[in-house]
N, C-alpha and C positions, 0 to 999 in steps of 0.2 A: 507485762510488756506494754501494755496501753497506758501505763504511769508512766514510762519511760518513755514513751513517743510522745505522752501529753504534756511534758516536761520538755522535754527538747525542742517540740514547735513555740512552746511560749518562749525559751531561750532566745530561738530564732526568729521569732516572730514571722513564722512559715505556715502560711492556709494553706498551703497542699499538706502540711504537717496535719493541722485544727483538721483538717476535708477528712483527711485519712482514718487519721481517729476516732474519730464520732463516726466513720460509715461503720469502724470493725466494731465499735463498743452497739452501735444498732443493730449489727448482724448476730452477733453474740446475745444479747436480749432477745432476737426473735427468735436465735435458734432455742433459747431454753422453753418457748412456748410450743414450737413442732416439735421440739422433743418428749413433752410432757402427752402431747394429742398423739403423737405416732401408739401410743398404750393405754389412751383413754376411751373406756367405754366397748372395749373388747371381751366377748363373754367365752369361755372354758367347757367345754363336755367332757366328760370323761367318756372310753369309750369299753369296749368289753375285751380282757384279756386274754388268751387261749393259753390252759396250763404248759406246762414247760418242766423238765427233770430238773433235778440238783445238779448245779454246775451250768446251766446253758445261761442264756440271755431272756430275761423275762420282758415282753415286749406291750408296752401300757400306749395301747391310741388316745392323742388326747384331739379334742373339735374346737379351733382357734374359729371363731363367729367376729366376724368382720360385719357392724350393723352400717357404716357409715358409707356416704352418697363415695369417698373417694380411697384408693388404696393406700396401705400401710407398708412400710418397709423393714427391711431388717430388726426383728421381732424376735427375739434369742429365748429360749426356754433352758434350762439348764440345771443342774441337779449334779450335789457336790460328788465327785466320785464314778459319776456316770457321763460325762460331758454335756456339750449343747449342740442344740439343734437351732438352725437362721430359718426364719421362712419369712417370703414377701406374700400378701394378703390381698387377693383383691377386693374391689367393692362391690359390699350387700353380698358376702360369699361366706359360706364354710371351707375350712383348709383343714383337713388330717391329718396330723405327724404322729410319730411313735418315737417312745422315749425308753432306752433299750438300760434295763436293774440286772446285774447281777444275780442271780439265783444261788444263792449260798447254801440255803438248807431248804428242807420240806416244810410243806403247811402253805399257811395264807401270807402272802407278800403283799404288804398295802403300799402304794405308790407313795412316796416321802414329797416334804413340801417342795414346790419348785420355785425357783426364780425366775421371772420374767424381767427382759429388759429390753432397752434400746439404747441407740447411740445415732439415731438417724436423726436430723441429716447432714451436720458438719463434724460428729466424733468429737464435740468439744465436752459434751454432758451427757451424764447415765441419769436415763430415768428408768425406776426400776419397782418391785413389787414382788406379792408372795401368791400360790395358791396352793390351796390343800384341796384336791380332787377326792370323792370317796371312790377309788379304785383301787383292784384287789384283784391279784394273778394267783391261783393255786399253784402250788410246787410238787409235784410229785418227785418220791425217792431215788435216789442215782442207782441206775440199773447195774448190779453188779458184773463185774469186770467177763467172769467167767464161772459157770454155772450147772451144778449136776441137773441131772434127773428130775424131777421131784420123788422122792422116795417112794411115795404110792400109787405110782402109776402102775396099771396090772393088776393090783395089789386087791385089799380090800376094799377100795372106793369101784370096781365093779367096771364095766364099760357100756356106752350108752346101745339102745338095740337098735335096729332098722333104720333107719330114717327116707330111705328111698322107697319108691311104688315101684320101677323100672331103671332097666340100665340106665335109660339119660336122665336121672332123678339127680341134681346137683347136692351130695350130702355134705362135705367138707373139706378140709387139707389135714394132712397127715405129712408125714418125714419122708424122703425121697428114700426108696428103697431100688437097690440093684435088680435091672429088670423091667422095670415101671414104661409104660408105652409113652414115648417122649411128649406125645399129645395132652398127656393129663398132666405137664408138667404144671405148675402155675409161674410162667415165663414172666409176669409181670412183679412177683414177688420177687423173682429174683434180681430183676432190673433195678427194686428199690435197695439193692443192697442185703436183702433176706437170703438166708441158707435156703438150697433146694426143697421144694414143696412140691406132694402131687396131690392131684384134686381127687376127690371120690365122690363118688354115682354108687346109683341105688344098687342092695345089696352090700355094700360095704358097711363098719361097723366104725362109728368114731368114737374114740378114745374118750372117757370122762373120769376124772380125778377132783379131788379133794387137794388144794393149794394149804397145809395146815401150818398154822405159827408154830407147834408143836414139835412138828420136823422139820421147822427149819436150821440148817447148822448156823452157828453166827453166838459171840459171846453178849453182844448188848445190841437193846432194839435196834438202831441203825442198821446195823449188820443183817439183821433178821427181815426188815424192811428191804433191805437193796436185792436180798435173795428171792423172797417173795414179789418184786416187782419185775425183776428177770421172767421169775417161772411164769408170773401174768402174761408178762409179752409173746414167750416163746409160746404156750397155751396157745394163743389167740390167732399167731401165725401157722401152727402144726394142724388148727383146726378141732383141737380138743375140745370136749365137754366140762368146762372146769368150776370149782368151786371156791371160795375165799375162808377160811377157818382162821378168824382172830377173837384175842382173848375178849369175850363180852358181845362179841359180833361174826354172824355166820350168813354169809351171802350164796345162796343156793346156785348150784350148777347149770351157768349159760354159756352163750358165747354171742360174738359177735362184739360191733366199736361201741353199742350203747353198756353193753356187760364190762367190756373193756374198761373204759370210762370211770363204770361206777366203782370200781375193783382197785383203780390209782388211787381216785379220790379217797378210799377209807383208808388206804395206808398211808396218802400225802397229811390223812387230816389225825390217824393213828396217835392216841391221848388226849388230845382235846377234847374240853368240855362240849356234851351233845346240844 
């Protein structure tokens, strides 16, 4: 287009043609220098990822470090298959965004290269780049749909004793039984969406089982995995005393988010090299 203008003012021998020309063909030259600075010199953190099941949204912080005295603008991250994310940047600032992977399957999800770019600040030119963050979401197993018993509960894995000194002695949550004094309900559990839970005080006996690979029904790991991660969660909310029995590895009977936790992770990481 600027050949075509620069051709027609010499034709016509028109200085507002020549004027015209040379201010677009100067603005055009400077935009490909603010375009190139709007992404120069900008530094990356990775940020820490909180596991996530098969199937949700794996969600990677990454720390956009803006060193420079003046702000940046539209500043595009983006990752094929996952879309992009625009942020404006101020100056001498950190900015946070999270950049939302699909969770396909279990294990370690490491963040895929991203692209960075701009188009600020006339949209005539992409300046653009790659990075590779060492960032890494655990995947825990997709909790199955719907889910027996565990087979040994009662059974031979035994139940745990006492745990309380006194009635007000807070021991655990157990299954809502017909009867139960509405005050011990755990109302809070059930607001998150949890089946009825009541709490138990001392004198009461909480439940402890053996989680076994062994009895789990399911024809190939996956299957065995998504039932063993059900039984984990419901464990944890009924208040049981639970254990983890997989082949090569046996995790002793706790409870609680830190037991909880460790109990995902050995079946999100379940055949991988130790």
């Amino acid at each position: 287009m600027l050949g075509a203008m620069l051709l027609g003012a010499i034709n016509y021998s028109n200085s507002l043609g020549f004027a015209l020309t040379f201010l677009l063909a100067s603005l055009s030259v400077v935009s490909i220098i603010h375009t190139f600075r709007n992404l120069h010199g900008l530094s990356f953190h990775p940020g820490h990822s909180r596991p996530v099941f098969a199937g949700e949204q794996a969600l990677f912080p990454i720390g956009i470090e803006n060193r420079r005295d003046a702000p940046r603008f539209a500043v595009d991250l983006a990752l094929t298959g996952a879309g992009r994310v625009t942020v404006d940047l101020e100056a001498n600032a950190l900015n946070w965004i999270e950049l939302r992977v699909p969770a396909i399957r279990r294990g370690r999800l490491y963040l895929p290269r991203c692209t960075v770019e701009t188009r600020f600040p006339l949209g005539l030119f992409r300046a653009w780049g790659y990075i590779q963050l060492n960032s890494e979401c655990l995947i825990y197993p997709k909790p199955a749909e719907a889910c027996s018993i565990p087979p040994k509960l009662g059974g031979s894995s035994g139940h745990g004793g006492d745990r309380g000194r006194g009635s007000d002695d807070f021991v655990g949550l157990r299954a809502y039984q017909a009867g139960d004094p509405l005050r011990h309900i755990h109302w809070k559990a059930v607001s998150r969406g949890h089946e009825l839970v009541t709490k138990q005080f001392g004198g009461e006996r909480a439940e402890r089982i053996w989680l076994d690979w062994e009895e789990t029904p399911g024809t190939n790991v996956e299957t065995r995995l998504s039932h063993l991660c059900r039984w984990v969660l419901a464990a944890e909310v009924r208040g049981w005393v639970y254990g983890l029995a997989l082949p090569r590895r046996r995790i002793p009977p706790d409870r609680g988010d830190g037991h909880r936790r460790h109990c995902l992770e050995a079946l999100a990481l379940f055949g991988e090299p130790s």
